[in-house]
DRENLOVO-702140 format. One record per residue (C-alpha): residue in three letters; x, y, z; residue number from 0. Coordinates in steps of 0.05 Angstrom, whole numbers, plus 5000, padded with zeros to 4 digits. Layout:
REM residues N
   resn   east   north     up   resi
    ALA      X       Y      Z    NUM
...
***
This chain:
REM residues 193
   resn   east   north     up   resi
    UNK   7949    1298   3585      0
    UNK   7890    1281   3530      1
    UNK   7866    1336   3497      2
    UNK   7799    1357   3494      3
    UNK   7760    1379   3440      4
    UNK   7731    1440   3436      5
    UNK   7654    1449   3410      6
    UNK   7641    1496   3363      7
    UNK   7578    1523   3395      8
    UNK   7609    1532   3458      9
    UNK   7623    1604   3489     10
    UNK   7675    1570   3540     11
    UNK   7724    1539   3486     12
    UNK   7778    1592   3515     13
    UNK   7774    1542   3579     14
    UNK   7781    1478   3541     15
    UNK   7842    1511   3510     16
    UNK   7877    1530   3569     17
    UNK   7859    1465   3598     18
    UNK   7890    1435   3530     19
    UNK   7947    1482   3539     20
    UNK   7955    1450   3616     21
    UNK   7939    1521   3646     22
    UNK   7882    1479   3695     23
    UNK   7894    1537   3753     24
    UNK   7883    1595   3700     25
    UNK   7822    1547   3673     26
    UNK   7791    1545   3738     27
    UNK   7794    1617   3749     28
    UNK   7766    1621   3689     29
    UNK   7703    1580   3699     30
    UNK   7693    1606   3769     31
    UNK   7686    1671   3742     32
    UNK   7647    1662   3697     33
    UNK   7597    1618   3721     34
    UNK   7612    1619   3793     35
    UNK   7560    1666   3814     36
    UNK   7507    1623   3775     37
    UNK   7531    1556   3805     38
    UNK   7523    1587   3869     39
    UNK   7447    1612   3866     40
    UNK   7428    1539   3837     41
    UNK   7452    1508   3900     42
    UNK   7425    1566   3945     43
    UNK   7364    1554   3908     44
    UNK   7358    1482   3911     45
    UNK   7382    1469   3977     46
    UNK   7353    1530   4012     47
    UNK   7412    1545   4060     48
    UNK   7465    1589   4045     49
    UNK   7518    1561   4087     50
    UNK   7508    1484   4055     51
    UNK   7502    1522   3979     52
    UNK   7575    1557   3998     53
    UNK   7608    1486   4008     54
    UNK   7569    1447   3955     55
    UNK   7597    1505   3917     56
    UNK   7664    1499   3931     57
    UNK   7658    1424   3920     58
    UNK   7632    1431   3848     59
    UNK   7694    1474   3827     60
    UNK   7738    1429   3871     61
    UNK   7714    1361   3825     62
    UNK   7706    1414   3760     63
    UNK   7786    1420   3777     64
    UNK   7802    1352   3786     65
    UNK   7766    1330   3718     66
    UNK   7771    1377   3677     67
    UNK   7781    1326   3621     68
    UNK   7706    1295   3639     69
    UNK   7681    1358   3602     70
    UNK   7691    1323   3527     71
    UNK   7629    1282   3536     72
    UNK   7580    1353   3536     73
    UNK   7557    1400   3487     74
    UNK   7587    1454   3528     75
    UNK   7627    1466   3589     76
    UNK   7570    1500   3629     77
    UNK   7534    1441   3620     78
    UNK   7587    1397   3644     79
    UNK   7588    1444   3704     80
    UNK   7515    1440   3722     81
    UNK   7518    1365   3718     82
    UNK   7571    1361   3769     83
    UNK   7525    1420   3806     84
    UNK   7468    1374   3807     85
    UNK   7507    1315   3831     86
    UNK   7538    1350   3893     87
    UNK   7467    1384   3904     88
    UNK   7431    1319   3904     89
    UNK   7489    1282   3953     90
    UNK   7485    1345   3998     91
    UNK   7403    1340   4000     92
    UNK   7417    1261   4021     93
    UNK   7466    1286   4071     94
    UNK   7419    1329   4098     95
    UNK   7357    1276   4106     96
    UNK   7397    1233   4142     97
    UNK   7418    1287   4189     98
    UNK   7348    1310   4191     99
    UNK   7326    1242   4200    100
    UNK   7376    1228   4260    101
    UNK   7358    1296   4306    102
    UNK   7285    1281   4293    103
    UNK   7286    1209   4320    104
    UNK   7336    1245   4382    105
    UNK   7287    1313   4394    106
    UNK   7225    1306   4431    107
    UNK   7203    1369   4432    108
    UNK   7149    1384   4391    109
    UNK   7165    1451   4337    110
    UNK   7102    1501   4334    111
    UNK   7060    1508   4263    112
    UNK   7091    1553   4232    113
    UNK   7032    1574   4173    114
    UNK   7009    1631   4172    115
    UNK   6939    1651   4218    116
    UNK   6877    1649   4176    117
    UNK   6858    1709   4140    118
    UNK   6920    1750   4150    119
    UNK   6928    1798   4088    120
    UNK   6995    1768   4038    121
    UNK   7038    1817   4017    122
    UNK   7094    1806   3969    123
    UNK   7136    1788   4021    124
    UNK   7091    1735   4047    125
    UNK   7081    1718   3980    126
    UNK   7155    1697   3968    127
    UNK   7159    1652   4035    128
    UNK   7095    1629   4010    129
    UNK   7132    1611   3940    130
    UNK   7185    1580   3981    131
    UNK   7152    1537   4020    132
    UNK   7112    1505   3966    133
    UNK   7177    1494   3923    134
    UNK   7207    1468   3986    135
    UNK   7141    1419   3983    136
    UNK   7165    1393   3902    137
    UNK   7196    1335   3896    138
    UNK   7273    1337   3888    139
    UNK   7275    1324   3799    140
    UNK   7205    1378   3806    141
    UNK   7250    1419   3842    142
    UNK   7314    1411   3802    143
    UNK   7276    1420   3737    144
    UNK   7243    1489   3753    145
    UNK   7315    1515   3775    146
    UNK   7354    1493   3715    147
    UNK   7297    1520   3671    148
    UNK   7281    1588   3707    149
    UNK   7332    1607   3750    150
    UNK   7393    1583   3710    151
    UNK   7352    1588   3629    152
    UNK   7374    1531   3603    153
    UNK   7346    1495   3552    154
    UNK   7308    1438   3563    155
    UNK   7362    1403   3510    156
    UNK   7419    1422   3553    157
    UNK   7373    1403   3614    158
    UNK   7366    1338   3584    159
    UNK   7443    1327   3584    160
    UNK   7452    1350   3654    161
    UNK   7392    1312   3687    162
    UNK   7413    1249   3641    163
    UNK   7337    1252   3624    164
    UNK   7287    1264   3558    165
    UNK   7275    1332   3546    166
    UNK   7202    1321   3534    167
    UNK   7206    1285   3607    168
    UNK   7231    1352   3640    169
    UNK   7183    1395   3603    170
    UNK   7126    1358   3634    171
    UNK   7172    1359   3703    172
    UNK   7173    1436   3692    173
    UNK   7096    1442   3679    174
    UNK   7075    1393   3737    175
    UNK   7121    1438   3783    176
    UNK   7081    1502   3768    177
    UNK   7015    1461   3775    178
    UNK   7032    1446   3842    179
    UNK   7064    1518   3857    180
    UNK   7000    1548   3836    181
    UNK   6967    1503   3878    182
    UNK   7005    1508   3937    183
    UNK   7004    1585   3930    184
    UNK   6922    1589   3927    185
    UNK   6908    1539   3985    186
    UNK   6960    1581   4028    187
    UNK   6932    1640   4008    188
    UNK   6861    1627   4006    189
    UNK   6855    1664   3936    190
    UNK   6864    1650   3864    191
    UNK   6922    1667   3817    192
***
């Protein structure tokens, strides 16, 4: 097996040594440890449904396993990860449409509006499905941006290596997105932020 080199700046260089040392099951424990958890809330977070985020999930650390040697070509092995994250995300959202796209054409029924009556009073609960359904509204690189950036705090450099985009591009991507949050938010709620 190739070796891969490990970068100095980056905190998971005891994974590309065991994966240099062939340990790839002890590597993979590893790396789902570590960054399992945060893996997990990106897809959660982008694909709003737990049960999809669990097997996107399991596919990311499935492919992380099988190519562990792919992780050379980043600045650091997190960043490898949420590439691959963003991959599986975006082929699980396509997966999705389609499906979506099938029942609709099939169901004839029509679904009730679910916003909210006029001049109910928002709480924070409200507020959050509020928030939700106005990310829900972004566009899928809007969406991806804000996540990578807020939920997961990367950098908009390491952002830039995981979208395979400028950093300056995702910056305005990130400030469009909380234009059109803020937006959403005060037509929904009928106030001002």
């Amino acid at each position: 097996m190739q070796a891969i080199s490990v970068h100095a700046e980056d905190p998971d260089g005891d994974i590309v040594r065991l994966v240099n040392a062939g340990e790839l099951n002890a590597a993979l424990r590893c790396l789902m440890q570590r960054h399992g958890t945060s893996v997990y809330r990106y897809c959660r977070g982008a694909l709003h449904d737990p049960v999809l985020a669990e097997d996107v999930h399991q596919q990311i650390f499935i492919e992380a396993h099988l190519d562990f040697l792919r992780c050379a070509r980043f600045s650091t092995v997190r960043t490898w990860l949420f590439t691959i994250a963003r991959y599986r995300v975006l082929d699980a959202v396509r997966a999705r449409r389609r499906a979506l796209a099938y029942f609709e054409e099939c169901s004839t029924a029509d679904a009730p509006d679910p916003g909210p009556a006029p001049g109910e009073r928002i709480d924070d609960a409200r507020l959050r499905q509020v928030l939700l359904a106005c990310f829900g509204e972004l566009s899928e690189r809007l969406r991806i941006a804000v996540l990578l950036r807020y939920q997961q705090g990367l950098t908009f450099e390491d952002m830039a290596k995981v979208c395979d985009d400028k950093s300056d591009t995702l910056q305005a991507r990130v400030r469009r997105a909380l234009v059109k949050l803020r937006a959403g938010i005060e037509a929904r709620t009928g106030g001002s932020l």
